[in-house]
C-alpha positions in Angstrom: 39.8 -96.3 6.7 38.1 -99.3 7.7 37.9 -102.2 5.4 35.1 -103.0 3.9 34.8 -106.6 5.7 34.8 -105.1 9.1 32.3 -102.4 8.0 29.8 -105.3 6.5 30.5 -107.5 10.3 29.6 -103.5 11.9 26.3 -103.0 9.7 25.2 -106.9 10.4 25.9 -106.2 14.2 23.4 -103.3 13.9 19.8 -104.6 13.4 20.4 -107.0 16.3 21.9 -104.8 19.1 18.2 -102.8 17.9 15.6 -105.9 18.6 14.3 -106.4 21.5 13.8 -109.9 21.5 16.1 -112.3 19.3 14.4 -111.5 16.2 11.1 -108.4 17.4 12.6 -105.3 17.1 9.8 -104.6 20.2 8.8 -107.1 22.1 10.2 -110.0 24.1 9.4 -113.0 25.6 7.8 -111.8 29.2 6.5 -108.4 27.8 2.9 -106.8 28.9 1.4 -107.1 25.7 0.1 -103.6 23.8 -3.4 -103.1 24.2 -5.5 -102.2 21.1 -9.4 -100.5 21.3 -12.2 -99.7 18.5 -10.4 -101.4 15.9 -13.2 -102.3 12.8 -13.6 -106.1 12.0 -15.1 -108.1 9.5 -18.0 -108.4 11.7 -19.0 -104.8 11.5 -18.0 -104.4 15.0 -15.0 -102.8 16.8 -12.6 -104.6 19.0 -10.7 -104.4 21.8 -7.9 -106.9 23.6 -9.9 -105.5 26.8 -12.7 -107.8 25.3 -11.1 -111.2 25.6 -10.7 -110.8 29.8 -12.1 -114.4 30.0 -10.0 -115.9 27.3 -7.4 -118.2 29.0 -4.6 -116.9 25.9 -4.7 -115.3 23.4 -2.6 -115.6 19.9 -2.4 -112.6 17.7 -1.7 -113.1 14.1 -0.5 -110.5 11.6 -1.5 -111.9 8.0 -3.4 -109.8 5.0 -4.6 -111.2 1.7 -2.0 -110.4 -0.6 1.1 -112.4 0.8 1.0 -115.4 -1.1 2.8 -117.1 2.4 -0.1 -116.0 4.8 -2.7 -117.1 1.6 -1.2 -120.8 1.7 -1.7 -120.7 5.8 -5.2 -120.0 6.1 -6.5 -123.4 6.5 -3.8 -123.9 9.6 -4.9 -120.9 10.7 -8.3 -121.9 10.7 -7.5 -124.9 12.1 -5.6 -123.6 14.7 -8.5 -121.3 15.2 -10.4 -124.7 16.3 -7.9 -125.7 18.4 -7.6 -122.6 20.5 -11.4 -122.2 21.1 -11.5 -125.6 22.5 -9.1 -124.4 25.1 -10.6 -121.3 26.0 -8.4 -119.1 24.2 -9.0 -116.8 20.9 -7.3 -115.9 17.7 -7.5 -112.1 16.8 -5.5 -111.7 13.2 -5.1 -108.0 12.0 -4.6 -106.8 8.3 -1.9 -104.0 8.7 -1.0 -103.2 5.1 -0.7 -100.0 3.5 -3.8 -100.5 1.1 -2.0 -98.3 -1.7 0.1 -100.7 -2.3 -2.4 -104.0 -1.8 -6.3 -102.9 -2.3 -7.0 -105.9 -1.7 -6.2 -105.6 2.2 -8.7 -103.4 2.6 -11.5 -104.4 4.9 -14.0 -105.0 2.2 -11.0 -106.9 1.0 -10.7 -109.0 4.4 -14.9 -109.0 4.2 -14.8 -110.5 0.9 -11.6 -113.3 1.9 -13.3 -114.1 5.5 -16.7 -114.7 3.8 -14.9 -117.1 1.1 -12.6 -118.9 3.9 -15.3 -119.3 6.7 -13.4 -117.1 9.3 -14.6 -117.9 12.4 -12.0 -115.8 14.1 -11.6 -111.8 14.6 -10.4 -110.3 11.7 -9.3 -106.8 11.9 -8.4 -103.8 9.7 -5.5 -101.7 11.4 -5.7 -99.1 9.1 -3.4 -96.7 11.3 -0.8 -99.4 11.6 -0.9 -98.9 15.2 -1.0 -102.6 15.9 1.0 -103.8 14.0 3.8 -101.5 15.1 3.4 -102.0 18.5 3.7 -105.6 18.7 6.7 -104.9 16.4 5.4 -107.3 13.5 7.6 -107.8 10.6 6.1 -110.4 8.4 3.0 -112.1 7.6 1.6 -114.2 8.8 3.5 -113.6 11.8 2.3 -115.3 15.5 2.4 -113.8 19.3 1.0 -116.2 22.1 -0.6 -114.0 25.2 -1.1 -115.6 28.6 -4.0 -115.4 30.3 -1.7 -112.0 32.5 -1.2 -110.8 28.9 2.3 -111.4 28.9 4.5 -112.6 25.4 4.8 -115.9 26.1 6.2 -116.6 22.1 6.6 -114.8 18.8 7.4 -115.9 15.5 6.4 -118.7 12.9 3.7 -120.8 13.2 5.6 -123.8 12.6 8.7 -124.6 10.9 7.6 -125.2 7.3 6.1 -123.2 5.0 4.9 -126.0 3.5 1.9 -127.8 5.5 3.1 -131.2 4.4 6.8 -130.7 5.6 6.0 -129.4 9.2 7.6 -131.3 11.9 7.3 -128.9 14.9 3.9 -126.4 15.9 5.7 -123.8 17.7 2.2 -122.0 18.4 0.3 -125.4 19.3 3.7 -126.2 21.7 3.7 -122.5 23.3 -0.3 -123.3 24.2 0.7 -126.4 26.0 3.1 -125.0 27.8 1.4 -121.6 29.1 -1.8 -124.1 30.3 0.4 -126.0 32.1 2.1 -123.0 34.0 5.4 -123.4 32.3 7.5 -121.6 29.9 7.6 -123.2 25.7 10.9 -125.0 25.1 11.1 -122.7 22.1 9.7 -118.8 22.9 11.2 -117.3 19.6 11.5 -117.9 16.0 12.0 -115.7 13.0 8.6 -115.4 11.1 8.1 -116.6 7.4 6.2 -114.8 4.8 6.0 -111.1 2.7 7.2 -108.1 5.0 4.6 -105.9 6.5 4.2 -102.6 3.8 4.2 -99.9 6.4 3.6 -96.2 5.6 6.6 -94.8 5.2 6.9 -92.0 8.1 8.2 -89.0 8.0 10.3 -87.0 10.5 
């Protein structure tokens, strides 16, 4: 029988030989990014990744309204927001939560939060958890940086503090550099901060 250290060091080794990058169990740096079509916003209108063609980059957020983590980033999100439209890229952030367990990531949820916050980027309801799945998020908020090829250029945190007043390095702001300049971020993964994404359980 094996002993029960070795069997903990076997069920640690597990989750990592299963990611795909260091810490997405889906993507990795490099990757074509998942495309996404007629997904509802709360702008009334349905969105597709095909719709950004002229954005230089684009960074995809997973975030919702009931992780008090991805609450206390919204204003960096919005300011990062800012920052990307002056360089002719986009934010797109998608709600995937199961709403049976958080009503209030529904997308009159997300209407009512966008309205209150001044959203000025695309905020979308993936109610299928399609999304979300395919980009492989785990947390929220949780960041992916697409070149203007549509290729992962990073994934993970925003930054690396939680707290606003402690952050010392922008790993989003330093991944835009980079990709504008043709070059690859010093720093293309990071484990993401937050509450874990509340899939659907499915069955087999």
């Amino acid at each position: 029988m094996l002993k029960p250290v070795i069997l903990l060091a076997l069920f640690l080794a597990l989750p990592l030989s299963a990611f795909a990058g260091k810490y997405n169990p889906t993507l990795s740096p490099g990757d074509a990014a998942p495309s996404w079509e007629k997904i509802p916003g709360t702008d009334g209108k349905e969105h597709a990744l095909a719709d950004l063609k002229d954005k230089a980059f684009v960074v995809v957020v997973f975030t919702c309204n009931s992780c008090p983590t991805a609450v206390d980033y919204e204003d960096r999100l919005l300011a990062l927001s800012k920052l990307v439209a002056d360089k002719n890229g986009a934010v797109v952030a998608f709600s995937s939560n199961d709403t049976r367990r958080a009503e209030e990531d529904s997308l009159e949820g997300m209407q009512a939060k966008a309205k209150a916050k001044g959203f000025d980027f695309a905020y979308l309801r993936d109610e299928e958890q399609t999304v979300a799945r395919a980009y492989g998020a785990t947390f929220t908020p949780e960041f992916i940086v697409l070149d203007k090829d549509r290729k992962v250029v990073y994934l993970g945190a925003l930054d690396d503090s939680t707290s606003a007043e402690s952050v010392k390095v922008k790993y989003v702001e330093e991944a835009i550099v980079a990709l504008l300049a043709n070059k690859a971020p010093e720093t293309a993964e990071t484990v993401a901060r937050g509450c874990t994404v509340r899939y659907r359980r499915v069955r087999q």
